[in-house]
C-alpha positions as CSV (number, residue, x, y, z in Angstrom):
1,X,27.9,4.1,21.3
2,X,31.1,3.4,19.1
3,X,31.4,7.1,18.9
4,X,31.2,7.8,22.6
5,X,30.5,5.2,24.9
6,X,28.5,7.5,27.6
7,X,26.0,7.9,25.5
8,X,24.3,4.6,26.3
9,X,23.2,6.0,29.4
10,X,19.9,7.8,26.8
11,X,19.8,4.8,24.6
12,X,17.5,3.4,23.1
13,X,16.2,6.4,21.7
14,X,12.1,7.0,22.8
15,X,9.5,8.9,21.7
16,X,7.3,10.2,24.4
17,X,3.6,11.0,24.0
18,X,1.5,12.5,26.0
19,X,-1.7,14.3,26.5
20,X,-2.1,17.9,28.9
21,X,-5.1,19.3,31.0
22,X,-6.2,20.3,27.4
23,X,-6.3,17.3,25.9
24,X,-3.6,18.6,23.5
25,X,-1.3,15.5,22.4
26,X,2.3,16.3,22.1
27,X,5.2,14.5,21.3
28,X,8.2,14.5,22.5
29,X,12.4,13.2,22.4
30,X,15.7,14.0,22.8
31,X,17.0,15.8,19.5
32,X,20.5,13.4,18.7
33,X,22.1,17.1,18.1
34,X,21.5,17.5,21.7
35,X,23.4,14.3,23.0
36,X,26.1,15.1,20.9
37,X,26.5,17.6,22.7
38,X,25.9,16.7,26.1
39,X,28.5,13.6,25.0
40,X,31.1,15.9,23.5
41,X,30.7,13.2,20.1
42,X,33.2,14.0,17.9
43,X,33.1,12.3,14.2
44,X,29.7,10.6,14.2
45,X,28.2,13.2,12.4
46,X,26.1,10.5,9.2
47,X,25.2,8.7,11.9
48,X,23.7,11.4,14.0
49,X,22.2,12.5,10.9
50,X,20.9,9.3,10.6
51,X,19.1,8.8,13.6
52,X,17.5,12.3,13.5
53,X,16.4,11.8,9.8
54,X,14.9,8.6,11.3
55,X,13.2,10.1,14.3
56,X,11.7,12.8,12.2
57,X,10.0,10.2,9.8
58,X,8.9,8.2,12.6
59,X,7.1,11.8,14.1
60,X,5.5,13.0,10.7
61,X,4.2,9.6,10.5
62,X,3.0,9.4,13.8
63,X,1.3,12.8,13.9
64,X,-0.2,12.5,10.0
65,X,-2.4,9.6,11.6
């Protein structure tokens, strides 16, 4: 939010998951690269990384369960 204050409108960050008809699990969030875009976030780009390095972790751990 320092780097663009609209973004607070999609924070916190989630992580959805859900099941289908199939009973296939997927999971499922909004990729940081996306709401820099959707910002226009200029000059946050460690902390973007950060937070998508972060998400990714939290996934593979998730999923390797």
């Amino acid at each position: 939010m320092n780097c663009e204050q609209t973004v607070a409108i999609d924070l916190p960050q989630k992580i959805l998951i859900s099941e289908d008809a199939n009973k296939k699990v997927w999971l499922s969030y909004n990729n940081p690269e996306y709401l820099k875009t959707r910002h226009n976030i200029k000059g946050c780009d460690t902390v973007i990384d950060n937070v998508s390095k972060a998400l990714n972790a939290i996934s593979t751990a998730a999923v390797a369960k």
